[in-house]
N, C-alpha and C positions, 0 to 999 in steps of 0.2 A: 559616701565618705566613711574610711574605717576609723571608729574612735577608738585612742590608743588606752589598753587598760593600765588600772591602779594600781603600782606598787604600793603595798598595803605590809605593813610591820603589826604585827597584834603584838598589844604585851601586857603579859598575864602576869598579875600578883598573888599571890597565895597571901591572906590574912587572919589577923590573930582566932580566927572562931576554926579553924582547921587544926591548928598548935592546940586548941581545949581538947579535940577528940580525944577519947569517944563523951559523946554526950547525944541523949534523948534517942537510942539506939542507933545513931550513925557513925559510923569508925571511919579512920582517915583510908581503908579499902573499897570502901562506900563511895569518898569521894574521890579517889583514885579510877572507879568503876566511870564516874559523871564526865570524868575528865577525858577518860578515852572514849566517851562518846562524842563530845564535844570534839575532839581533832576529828572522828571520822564524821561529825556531821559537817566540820568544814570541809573536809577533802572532797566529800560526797557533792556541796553543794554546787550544781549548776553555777557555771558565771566564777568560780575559782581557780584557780592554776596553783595549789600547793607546792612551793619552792624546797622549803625546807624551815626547819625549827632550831633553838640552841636553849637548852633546859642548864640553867648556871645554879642549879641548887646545893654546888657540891664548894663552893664560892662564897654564899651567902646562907647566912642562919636568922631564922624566924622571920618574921610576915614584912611584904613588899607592900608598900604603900604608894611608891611612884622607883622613879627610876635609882638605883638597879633592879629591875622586873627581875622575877622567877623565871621566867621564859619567854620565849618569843618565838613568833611565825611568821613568816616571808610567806606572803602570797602576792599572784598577779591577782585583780581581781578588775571584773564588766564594770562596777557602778558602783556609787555610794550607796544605793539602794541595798544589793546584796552586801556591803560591808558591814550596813548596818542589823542585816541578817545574823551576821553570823558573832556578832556582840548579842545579839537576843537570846542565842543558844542559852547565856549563863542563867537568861531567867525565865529559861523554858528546860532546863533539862533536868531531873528530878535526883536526887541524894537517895540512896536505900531505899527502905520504905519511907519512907518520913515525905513531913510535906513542905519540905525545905529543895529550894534548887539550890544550884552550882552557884551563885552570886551570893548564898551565904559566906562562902567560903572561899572566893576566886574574885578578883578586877579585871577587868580589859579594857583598855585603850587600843584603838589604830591607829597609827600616824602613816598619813597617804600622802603619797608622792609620785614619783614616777624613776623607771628607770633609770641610773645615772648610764649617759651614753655623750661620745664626745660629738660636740655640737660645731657649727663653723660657726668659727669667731674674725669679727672685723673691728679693725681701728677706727 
């Protein structure tokens, strides 16, 4: 049996501890650096199908806290397992030197679903 994968929506908030930089030597380059590793550890990870992204910052001023997100990613993705993967990124990827991750500074939510495709419909 092939199980059909997860349309998977991340969306990413940027929050107010980003708007402080710089503080305790991290600059918003710092976390600009966290963030583009964060998209290439999702593209990279096994079990992903990276669609595409839409980054509305030019829209929206100062910190997301729920929807309108900062940005968003359309992936297909294998399993809840690896969804949940790649939400860990925030609090595994490191900021400058410092000993702060990406979830100082960043939210993610996935809202998972499945491809919209037209279905047979009966009365």
């Amino acid at each position: 049996m092939n199980t059909p994968t997860l349309r998977v929506l991340f969306c990413i908030g940027i929050n107010q501890n980003f708007f402080d930089l710089p503080e305790g030597g991290v600059t918003a380059g710092d976390v600009w650096t966290a963030f583009v590793a964060l998209m290439d550890g999702i593209k990279g990870l096994p079990g992903v199908d990276f669609i595409g992204d839409i980054d509305d910052d030019s829209h929206m001023v100062g910190p997301s806290d729920g929807w309108p997100w900062t940005c968003y990613l359309l992936c297909d993705v294998d399993s809840q397992e690896t969804v949940k993967q790649v939400c860990n990124f925030l609090r595994t990827i490191p900021v400058g030197g410092s000993d702060w991750k990406l979830w100082k500074y960043a939210k993610i939510e996935a809202r998972i679903g499945r491809a919209l495709t037209p279905r047979e419909y009966k009365d």
